[in-house]
C-alpha positions as CSV (number, residue, x, y, z in Angstrom):
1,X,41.0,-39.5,-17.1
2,X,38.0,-38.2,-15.5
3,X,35.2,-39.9,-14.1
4,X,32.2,-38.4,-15.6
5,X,33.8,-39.5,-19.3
6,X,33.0,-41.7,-21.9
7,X,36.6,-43.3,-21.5
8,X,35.9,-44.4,-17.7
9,X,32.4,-45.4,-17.6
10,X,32.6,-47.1,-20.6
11,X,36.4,-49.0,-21.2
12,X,38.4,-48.4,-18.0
13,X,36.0,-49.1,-14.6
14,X,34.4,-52.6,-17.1
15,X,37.6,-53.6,-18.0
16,X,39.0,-52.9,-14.2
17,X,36.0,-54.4,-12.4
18,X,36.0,-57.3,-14.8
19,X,39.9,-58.3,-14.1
20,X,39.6,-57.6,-10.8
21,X,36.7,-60.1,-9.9
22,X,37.9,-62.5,-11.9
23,X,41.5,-63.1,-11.1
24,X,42.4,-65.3,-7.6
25,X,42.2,-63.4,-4.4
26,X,46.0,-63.6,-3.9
27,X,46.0,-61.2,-7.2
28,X,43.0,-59.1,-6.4
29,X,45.4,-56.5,-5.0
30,X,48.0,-56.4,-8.2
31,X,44.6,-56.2,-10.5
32,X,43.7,-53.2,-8.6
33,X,47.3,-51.5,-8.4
34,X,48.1,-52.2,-12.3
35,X,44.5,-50.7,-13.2
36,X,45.9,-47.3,-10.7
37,X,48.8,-47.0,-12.4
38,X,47.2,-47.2,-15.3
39,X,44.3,-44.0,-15.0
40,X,47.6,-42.1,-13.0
41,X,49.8,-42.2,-16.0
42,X,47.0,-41.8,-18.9
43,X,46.3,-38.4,-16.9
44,X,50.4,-37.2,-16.6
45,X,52.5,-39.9,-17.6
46,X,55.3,-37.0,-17.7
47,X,55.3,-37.1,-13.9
48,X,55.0,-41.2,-13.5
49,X,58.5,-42.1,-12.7
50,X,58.8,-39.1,-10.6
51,X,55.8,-40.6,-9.1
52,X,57.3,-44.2,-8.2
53,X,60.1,-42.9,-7.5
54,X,59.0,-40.7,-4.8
55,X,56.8,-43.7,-3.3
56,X,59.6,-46.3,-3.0
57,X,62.1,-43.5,-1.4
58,X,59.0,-42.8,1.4
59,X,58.5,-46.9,1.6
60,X,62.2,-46.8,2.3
61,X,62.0,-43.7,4.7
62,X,59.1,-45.3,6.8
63,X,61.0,-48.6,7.6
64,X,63.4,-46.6,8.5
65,X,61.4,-45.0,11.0
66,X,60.0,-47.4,12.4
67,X,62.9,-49.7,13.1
68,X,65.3,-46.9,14.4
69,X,66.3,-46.3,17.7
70,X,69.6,-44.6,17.4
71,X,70.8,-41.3,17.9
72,X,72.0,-38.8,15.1
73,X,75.2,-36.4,16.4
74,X,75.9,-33.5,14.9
75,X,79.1,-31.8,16.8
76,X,76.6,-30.3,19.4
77,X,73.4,-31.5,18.6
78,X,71.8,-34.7,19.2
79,X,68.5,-36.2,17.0
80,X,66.8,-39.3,17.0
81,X,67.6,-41.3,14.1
82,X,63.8,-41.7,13.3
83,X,63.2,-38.4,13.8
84,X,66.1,-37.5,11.0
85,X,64.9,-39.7,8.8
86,X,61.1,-38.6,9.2
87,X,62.0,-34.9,9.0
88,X,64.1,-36.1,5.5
89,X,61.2,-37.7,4.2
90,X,58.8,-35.0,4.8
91,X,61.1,-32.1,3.5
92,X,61.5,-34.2,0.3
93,X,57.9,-34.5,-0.1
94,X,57.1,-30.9,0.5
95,X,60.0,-30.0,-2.0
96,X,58.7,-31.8,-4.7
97,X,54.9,-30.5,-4.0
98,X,56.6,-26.4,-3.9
99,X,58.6,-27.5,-6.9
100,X,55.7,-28.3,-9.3
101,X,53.1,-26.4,-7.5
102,X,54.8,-22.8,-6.3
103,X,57.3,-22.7,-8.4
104,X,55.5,-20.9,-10.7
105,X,54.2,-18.8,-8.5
106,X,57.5,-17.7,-6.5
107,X,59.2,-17.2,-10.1
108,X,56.6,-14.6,-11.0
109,X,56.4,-12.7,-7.9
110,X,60.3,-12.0,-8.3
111,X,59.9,-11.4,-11.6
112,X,57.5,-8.5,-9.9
113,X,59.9,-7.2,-8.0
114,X,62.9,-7.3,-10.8
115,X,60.9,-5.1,-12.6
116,X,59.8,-3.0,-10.0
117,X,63.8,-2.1,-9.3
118,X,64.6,-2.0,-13.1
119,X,65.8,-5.4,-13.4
120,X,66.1,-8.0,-16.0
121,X,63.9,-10.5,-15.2
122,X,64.8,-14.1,-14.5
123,X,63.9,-16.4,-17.5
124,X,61.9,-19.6,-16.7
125,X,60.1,-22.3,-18.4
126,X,56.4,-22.8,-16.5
127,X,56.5,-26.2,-14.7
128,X,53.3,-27.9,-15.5
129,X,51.1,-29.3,-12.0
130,X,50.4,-32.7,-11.7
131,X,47.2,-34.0,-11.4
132,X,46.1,-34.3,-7.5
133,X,50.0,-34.3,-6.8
134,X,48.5,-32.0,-3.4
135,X,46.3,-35.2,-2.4
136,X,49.0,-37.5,-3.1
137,X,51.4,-35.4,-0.8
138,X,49.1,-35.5,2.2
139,X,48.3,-39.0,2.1
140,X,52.3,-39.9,1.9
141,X,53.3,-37.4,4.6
142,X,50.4,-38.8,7.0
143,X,52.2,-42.1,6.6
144,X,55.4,-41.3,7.7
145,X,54.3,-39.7,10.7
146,X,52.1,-42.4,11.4
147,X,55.1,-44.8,11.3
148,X,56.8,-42.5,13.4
149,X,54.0,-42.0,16.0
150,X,54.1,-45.7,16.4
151,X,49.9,-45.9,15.1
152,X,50.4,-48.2,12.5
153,X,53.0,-50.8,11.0
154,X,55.0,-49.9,7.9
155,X,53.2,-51.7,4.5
156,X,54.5,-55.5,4.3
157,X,56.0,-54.5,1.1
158,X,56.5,-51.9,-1.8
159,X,53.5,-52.9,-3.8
160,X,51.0,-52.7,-0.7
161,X,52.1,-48.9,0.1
162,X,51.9,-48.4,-3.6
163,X,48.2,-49.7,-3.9
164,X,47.5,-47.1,-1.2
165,X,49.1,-43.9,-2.6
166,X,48.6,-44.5,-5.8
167,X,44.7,-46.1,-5.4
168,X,42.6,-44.5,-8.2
169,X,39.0,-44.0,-6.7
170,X,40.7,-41.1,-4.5
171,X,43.9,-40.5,-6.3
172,X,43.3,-37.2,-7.7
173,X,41.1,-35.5,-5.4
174,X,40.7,-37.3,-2.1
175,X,39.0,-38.0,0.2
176,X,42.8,-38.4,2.0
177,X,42.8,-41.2,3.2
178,X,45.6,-42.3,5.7
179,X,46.6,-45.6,5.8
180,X,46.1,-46.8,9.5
181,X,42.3,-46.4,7.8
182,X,42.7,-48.8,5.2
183,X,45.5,-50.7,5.9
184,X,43.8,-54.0,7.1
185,X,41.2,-53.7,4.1
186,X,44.3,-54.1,1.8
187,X,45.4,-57.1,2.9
188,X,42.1,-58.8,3.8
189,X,38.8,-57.7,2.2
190,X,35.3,-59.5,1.3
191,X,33.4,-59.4,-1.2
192,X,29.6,-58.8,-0.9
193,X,27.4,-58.3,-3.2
194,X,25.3,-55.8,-1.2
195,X,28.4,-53.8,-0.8
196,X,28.9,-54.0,-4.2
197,X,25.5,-52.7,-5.3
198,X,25.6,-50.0,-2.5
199,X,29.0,-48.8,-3.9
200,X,27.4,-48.6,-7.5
201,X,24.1,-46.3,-6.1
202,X,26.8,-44.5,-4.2
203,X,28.8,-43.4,-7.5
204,X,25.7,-43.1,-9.6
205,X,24.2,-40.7,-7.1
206,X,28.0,-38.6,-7.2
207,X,28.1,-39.0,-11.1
208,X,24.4,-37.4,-11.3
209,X,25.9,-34.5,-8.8
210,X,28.7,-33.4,-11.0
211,X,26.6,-34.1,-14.5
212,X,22.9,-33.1,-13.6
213,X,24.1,-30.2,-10.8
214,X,27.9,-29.0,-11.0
215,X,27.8,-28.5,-14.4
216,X,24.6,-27.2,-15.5
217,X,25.1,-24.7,-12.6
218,X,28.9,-24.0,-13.8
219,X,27.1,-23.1,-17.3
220,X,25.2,-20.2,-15.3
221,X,28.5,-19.5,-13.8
222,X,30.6,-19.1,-17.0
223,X,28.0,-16.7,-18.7
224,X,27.8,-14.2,-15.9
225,X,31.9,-14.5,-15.6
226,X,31.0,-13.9,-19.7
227,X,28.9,-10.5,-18.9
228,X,30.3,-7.1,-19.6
229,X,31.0,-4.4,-16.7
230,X,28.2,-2.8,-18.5
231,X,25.8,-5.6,-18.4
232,X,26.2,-7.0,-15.0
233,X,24.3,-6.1,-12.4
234,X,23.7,-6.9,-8.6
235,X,21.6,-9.2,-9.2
236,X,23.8,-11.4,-11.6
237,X,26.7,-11.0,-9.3
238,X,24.7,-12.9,-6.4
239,X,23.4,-15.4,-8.9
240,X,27.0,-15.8,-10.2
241,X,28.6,-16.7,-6.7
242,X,25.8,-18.3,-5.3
243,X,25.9,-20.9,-8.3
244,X,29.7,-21.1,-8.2
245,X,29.3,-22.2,-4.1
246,X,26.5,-24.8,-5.2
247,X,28.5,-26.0,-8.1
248,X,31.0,-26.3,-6.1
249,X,29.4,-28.3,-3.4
250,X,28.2,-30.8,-6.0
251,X,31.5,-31.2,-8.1
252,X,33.2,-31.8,-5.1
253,X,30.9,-34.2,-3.1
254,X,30.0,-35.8,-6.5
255,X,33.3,-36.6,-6.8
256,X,33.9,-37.9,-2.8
257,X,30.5,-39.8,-3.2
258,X,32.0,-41.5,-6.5
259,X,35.2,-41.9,-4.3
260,X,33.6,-44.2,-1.7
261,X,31.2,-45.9,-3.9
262,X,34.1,-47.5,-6.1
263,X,35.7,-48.0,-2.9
264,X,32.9,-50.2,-1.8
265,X,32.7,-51.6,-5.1
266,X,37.0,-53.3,-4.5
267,X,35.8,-53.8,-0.5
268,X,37.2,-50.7,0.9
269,X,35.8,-48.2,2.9
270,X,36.2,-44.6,3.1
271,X,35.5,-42.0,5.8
272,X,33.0,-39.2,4.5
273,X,34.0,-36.6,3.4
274,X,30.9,-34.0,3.2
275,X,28.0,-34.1,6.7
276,X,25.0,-32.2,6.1
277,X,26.6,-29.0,4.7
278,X,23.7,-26.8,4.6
279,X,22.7,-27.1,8.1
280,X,26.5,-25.4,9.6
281,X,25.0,-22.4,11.4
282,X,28.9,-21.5,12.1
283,X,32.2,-21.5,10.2
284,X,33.2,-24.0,12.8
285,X,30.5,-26.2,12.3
286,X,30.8,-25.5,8.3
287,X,34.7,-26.8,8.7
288,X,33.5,-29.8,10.1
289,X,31.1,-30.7,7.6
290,X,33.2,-29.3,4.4
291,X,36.3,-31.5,3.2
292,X,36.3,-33.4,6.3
293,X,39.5,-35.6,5.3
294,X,41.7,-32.2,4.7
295,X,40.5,-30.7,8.3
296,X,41.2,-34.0,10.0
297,X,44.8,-34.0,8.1
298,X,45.3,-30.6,9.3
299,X,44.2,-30.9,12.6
300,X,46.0,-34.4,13.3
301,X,49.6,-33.1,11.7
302,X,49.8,-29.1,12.1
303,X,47.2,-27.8,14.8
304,X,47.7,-30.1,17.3
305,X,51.6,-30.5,16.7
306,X,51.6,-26.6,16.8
307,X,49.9,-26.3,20.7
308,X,46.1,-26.7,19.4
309,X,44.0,-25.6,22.6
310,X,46.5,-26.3,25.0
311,X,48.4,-23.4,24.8
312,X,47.1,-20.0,25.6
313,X,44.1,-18.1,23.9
314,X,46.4,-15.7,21.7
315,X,48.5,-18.6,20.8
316,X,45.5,-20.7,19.6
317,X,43.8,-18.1,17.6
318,X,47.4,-18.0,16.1
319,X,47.5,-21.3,15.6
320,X,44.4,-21.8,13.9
321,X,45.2,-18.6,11.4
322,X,48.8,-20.5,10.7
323,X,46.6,-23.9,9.5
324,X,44.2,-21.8,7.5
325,X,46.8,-20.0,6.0
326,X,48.8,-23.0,5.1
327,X,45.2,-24.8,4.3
328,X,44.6,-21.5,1.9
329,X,47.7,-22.3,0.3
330,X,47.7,-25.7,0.1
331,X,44.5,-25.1,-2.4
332,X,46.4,-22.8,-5.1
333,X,49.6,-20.9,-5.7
334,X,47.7,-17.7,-5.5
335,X,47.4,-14.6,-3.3
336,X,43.7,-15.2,-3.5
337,X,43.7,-18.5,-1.6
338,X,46.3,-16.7,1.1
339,X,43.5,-14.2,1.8
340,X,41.0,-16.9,1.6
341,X,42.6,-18.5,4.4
342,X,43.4,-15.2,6.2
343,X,39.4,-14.6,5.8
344,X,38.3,-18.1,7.5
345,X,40.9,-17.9,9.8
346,X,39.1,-14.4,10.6
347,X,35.6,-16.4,11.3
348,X,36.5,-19.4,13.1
349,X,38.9,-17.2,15.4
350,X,35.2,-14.3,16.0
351,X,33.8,-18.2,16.8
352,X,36.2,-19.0,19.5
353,X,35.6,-15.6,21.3
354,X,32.2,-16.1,21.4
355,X,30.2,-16.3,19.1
356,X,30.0,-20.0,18.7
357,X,28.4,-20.1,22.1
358,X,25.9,-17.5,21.2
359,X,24.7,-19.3,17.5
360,X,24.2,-22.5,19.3
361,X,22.0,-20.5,22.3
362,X,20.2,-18.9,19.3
363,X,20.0,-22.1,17.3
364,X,18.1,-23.8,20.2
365,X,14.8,-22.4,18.9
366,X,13.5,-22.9,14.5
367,X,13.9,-19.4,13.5
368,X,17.3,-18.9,15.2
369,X,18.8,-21.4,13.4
370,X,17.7,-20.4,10.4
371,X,19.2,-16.9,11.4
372,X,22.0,-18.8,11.5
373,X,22.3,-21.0,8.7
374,X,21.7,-17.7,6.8
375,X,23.9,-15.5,8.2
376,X,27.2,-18.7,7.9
377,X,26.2,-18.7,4.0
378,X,25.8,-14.9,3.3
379,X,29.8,-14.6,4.7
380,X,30.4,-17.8,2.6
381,X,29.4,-16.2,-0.2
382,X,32.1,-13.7,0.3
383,X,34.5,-16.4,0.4
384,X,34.0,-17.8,-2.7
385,X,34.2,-14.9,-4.5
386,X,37.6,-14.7,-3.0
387,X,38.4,-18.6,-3.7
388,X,37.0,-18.5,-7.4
389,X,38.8,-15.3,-8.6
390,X,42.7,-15.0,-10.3
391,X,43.4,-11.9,-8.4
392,X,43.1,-9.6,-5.3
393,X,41.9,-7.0,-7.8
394,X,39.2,-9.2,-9.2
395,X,37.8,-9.9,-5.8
396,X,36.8,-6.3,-5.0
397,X,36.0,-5.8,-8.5
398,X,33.5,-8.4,-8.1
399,X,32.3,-7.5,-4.3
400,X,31.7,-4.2,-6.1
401,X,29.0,-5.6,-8.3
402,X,27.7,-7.2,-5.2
403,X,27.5,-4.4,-3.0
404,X,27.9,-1.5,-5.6
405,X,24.0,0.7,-3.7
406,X,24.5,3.3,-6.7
407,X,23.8,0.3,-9.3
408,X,21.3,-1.4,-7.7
409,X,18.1,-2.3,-8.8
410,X,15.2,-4.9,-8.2
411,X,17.2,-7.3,-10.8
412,X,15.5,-8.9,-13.6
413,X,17.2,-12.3,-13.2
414,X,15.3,-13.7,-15.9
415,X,15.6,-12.0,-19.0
416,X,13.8,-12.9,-22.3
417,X,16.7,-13.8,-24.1
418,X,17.9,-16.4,-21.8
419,X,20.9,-15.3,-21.7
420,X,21.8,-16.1,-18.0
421,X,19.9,-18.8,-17.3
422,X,17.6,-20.9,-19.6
423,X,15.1,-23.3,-19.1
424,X,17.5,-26.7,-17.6
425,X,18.9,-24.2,-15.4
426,X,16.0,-22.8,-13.8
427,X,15.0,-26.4,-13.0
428,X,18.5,-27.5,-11.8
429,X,18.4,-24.5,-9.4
430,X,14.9,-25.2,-8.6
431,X,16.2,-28.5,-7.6
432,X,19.3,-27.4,-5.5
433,X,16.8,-24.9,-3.5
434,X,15.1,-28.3,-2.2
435,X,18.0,-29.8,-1.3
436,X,19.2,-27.1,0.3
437,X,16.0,-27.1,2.2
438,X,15.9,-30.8,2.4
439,X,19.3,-30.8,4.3
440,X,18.5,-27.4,7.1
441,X,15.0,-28.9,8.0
442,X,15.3,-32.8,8.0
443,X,18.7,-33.9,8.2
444,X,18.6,-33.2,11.7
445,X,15.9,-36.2,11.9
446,X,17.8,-39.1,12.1
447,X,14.1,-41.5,12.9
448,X,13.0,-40.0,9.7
449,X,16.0,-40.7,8.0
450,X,16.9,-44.4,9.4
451,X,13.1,-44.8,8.7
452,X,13.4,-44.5,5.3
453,X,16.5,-46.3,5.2
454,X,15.2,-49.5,6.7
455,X,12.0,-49.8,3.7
456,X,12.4,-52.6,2.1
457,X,11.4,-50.7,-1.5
458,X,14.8,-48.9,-0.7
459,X,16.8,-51.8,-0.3
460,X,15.8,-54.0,-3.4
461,X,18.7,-55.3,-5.1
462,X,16.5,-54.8,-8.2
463,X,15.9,-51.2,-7.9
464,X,19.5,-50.2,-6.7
465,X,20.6,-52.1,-10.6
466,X,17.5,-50.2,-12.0
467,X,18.4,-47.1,-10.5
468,X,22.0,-46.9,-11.6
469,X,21.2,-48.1,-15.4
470,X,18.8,-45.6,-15.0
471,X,21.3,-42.6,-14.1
472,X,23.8,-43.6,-16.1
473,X,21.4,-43.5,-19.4
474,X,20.3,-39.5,-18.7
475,X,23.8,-39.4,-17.6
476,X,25.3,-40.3,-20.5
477,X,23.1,-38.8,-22.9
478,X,23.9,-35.3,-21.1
479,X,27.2,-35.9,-21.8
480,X,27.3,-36.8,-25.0
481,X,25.5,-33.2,-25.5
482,X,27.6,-31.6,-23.4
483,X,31.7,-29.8,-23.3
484,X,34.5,-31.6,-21.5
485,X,34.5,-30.8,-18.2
486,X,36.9,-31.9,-15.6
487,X,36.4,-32.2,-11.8
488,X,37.3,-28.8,-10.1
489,X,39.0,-30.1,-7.7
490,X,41.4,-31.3,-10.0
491,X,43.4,-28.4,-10.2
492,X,44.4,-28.5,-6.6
């Protein structure tokens, strides 16, 4: 079930808002799990059980952990008991992420190499991936550690821990949340209407990102991927990626900004997930304002654990190549996201020996961060050609079109027959350029923006209603025009 559908604006979020408002406090919290378990098993009901049973083994696991104090022999080696039991519980969680995610993926590479030394290869059926089962995965394993690090309490019981794995406004693709975060908001939260209405402009304003933006843009997207060798140009291939970066932006922080507004909307509240994107003059500072919760996760549970900055310079730049690696991975069973890993891994490590230092002594004066900015999202560019395509072979194909001198030519991006982009895309990418622009120059303002923030105009109750009726009418009628399209994100 995806957000942006007739099926979830329209039966599922009335019907779950309605219940949940309307039962006792006492069963706010069963409302809202019921309804989660619910849009989880419409979406892959195949996986379901697998699903609760997973969760009640880690509920197990964790109050384990956190009441053991023992020791574990084996002949000549001694463990902690909770350290046993947390090092079970995370092995079993990883297994059943490589199982429905790499196993595909591991099959076919060895099915390669049979071949390759005239063997018969080994017959498989193709697993089929479960819906945000990556999210799901990260959010459970950061709970067990948690436990085990003594931050937060184990859930009071089953059907708490359950409400937080399995809650639906972040189910599927984040933000991860962990539950020292939220864990106080699930047994105790208030209901006020003003969060309520913010929550509500907060999803309209995600739902018009993926509707209005991420998928007129993926339209433009599709029809250059749709372009013969012998029709695309240089010019197409820049337009191509640069929409696929954009629509990616807005599918994904549509999705996060629907996230936290329905988490508002049940009295939760999420961390961000997205800062200012367009103003990173780094890879650094890009990685701290793309995907925050998944850097945080990765930071908090692999970097750090692994030495982080501690440890000497070689190790670190090691360090932070093993966590983009794994974070490439983590994205896809693919050589592609490897490499895409292996290539940001490549930038943040050129930042640490230097030249983070040297952006932010250029980026002191306008046109040096502007140098900046540009130079962060010409290389990002590269990247998402890498992310975006099925195949190491496909990536150069397409950095061929991009950089191929002997074909280029002043492109004519806008051809009569409108067959690249036509008239709703022109103005949706006229409209991304401003908020592109929006977010380098005046983001940084934070009097302009809390100025705007505190006009009363802004703050009416009766035009936050209006605007969200008013969003979800275009909304809806470009969707009733318009293909199926789930999030991207969804995938992972």
């Amino acid at each position: 079930m995806v957000f942006s559908s007739f099926l979830f604006l329209y039966f599922f979020l009335p019907l779950c808002i309605f219940f949940y408002f309307i039962v006792p406090k006492k069963l706010k919290n069963l409302s809202l799990l019921i309804s989660s378990l619910f849009f989880y098993a419409w979406g892959t009901f195949e996986f379901f059980p697998i699903f609760l049973a997973s969760s009640l083994i880690d509920f197990i696991i964790a109050n384990i952990i956190f009441k053991s104090n023992t020791y574990i022999n084996f002949k000549n080696f001694k463990i902690s008991k909770n350290k046993f039991w947390l090092t079970t519980g995370i092995i079993l969680n990883i297994l059943l992420l490589g199982y429905y995610k790499y196993s595909n993926f591991f099959i076919h590479e060895l099915n390669s190499f049979l071949v390759s030394i005239d063997f018969t290869k080994t017959s498989w059926n193709k697993v089929v991936l479960p819906i945000g089962i990556s999210f799901i995965t990260f959010q459970k394993i950061s709970y067990l550690i948690d436990v085990y690090r003594k931050e937060v309490k184990p859930a009071s019981n089953f059907f708490n821990y359950l409400l937080y794995v399995a809650l639906f406004p972040q189910l599927i693709a984040g933000p991860i949340v962990k539950y020292k975060d939220i864990a106080k908001q699930i047994n105790d939260r208030k209901i006020v209407l003003n969060n309520i209405l913010n929550g509500a402009v907060r999803f309209c304003m995600g739902l018009s990102k993926k509707v209005l933006l991420a998928d007129t843009l993926g339209n433009v997207v599709n029809n250059v991927d749709r372009l013969s060798e012998a029709s695309i140009t240089t010019g197409y291939a820049w337009l191509g990626v640069i929409c696929y970066g954009l629509q990616m932006y807005f599918d994904f922080s549509g999705y996060s900004d629907m996230a936290i507004g329905l988490g508002k909307i049940f009295g939760f509240n999420f961390l961000e997930n997205f800062n200012k994107l367009f103003a990173s003059q780094t890879f650094t500072e890009f990685w701290r304002r793309w995907h925050i919760s998944l850097q945080r996760f990765m930071k908090d549970y692999l970097y750090i654990p692994l030495g982080g900055n501690r440890v000497s310079k070689l190790r670190s730049y090691i360090n932070l190549w093993i966590v983009f690696l794994v974070s490439g991975f983590w994205h896809g069973a693919n050589w592609t996201y490897i490499f895409w890993g292996a290539y940001h891994g490549l930038f943040l490590t050129i930042d640490k020996l230097g030249w983070y230092k040297k952006s932010e002594n250029l980026g002191k004066t306008f046109l040096g961060k502007m140098f900046n900015t540009f130079l962060t999202l010409f290389f990002m560019q590269i990247s998402w050609v890498i992310f975006k395509s099925k195949s190491m072979h496909e990536v150069f194909k397409y950095l061929g079109y991009m950089f191929n001198v002997s074909k280029y030519s002043v492109p004519q991006i806008y051809p009569l027959q409108g067959r690249i982009i036509h008239s709703e895309a022109k103005f949706i990418l006229l409209i991304s350029i401003i908020i592109i622009i929006y977010h380098i120059l005046f983001t940084e303002n934070e009097r302009i923006i809390n100025r705007l923030k505190k006009l009363s105009i802004i703050n009416n109750p009766i035009i936050k209603f209006t605007y969200c009726l008013l969003t979800l009418f275009i909304c809806t009628a470009i969707l009733s025009a318009s293909k199926f399209s789930p999030f991207i994100y969804f995938q992972f």
